[in-house]
C-alpha positions as CSV (number, residue, x, y, z in Angstrom):
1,X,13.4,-20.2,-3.0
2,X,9.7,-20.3,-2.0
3,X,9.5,-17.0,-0.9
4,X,11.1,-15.7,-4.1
5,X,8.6,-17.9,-6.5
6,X,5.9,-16.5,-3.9
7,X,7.0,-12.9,-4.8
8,X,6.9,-13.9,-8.3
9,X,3.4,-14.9,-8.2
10,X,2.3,-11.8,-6.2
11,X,3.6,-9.4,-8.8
12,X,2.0,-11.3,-11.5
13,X,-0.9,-10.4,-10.1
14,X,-0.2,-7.0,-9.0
15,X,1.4,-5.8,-12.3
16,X,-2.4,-5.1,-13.3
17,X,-4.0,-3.4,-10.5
18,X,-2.0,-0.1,-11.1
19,X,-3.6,-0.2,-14.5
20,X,-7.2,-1.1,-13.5
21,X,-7.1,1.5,-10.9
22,X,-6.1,4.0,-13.6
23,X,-8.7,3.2,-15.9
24,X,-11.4,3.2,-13.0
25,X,-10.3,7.0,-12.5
26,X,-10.5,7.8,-15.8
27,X,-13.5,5.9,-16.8
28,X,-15.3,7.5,-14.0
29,X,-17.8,4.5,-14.3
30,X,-18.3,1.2,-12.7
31,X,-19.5,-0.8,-15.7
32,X,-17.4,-4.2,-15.9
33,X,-16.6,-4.0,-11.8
34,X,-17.5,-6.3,-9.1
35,X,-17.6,-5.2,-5.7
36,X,-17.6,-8.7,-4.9
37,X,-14.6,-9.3,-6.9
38,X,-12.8,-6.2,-5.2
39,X,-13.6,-7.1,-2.0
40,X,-12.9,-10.9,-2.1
41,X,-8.6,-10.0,-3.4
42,X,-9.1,-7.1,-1.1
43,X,-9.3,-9.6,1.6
44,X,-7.1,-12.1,0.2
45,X,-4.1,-9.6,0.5
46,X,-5.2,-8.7,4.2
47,X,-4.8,-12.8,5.3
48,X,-2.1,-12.7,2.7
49,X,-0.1,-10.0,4.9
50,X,-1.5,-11.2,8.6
51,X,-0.4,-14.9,7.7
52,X,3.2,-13.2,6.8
53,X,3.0,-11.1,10.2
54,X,2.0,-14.1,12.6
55,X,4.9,-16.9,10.4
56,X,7.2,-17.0,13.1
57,X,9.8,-18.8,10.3
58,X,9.1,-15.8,8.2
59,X,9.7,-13.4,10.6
60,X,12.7,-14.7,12.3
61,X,13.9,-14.4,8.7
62,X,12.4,-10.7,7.9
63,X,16.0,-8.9,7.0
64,X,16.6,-11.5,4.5
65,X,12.6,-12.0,3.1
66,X,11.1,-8.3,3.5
67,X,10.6,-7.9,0.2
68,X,7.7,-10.5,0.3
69,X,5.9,-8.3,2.6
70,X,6.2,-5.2,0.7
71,X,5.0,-6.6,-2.3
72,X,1.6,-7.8,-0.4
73,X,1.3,-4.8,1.1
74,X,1.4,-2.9,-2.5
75,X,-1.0,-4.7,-4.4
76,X,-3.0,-4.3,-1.0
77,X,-2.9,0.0,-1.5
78,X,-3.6,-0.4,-5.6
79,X,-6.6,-3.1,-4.5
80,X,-8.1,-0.6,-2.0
81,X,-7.2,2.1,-4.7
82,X,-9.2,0.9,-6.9
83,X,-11.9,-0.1,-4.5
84,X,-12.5,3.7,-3.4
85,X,-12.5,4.4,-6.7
86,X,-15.4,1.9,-7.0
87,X,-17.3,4.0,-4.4
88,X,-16.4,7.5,-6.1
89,X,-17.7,6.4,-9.6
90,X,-20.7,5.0,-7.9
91,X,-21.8,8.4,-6.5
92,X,-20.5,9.9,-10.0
93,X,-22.7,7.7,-11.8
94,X,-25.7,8.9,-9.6
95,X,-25.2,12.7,-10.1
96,X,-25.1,11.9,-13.4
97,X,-28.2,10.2,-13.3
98,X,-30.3,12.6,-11.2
């Protein structure tokens, strides 16, 4: 039961970063980012997955509880998604200002 109210929580919070990371692309801007911000759940989902990978409980149970895993390791890709396209809109906005 935790690991499914665990899931739940996850995807709450990843339900938004395939949107944000869509915006970033289109705005081509960084105005209302934080690098901080990115980088701080960027990390979050890298302990998130590690502590997953080194739960001997959690593994021993991995057939039955993979789909935890996956759903880290998602909102991990649309987190650093969204942080490269930080980065590319950073050097957009300095062409542009030139």
């Amino acid at each position: 039961m935790a690991d499914i109210l665990e899931t739940i929580m996850i995807v709450s919070f990843g339900i938004s970063w395939p949107i944000n990371a869509y915006k970033s692309y289109k705005a081509r801007s960084t105005k209302g980012k934080s690098l901080a911000f990115l980088i701080l759940i960027f990390s979050g989902y890298i302990f998130g997955i590690i502590a997953k990978l080194i739960n001997e409980n959690y593994m021993a149970n991995f057939s039955q509880k993979w789909y935890v895993l996956v759903v880290y390791i998602f909102n991990f890709i649309m987190v650093g998604t969204d942080l490269c396209l930080y980065f590319r809109n950073k050097r957009i906005e300095k062409e542009e200002n030139k």
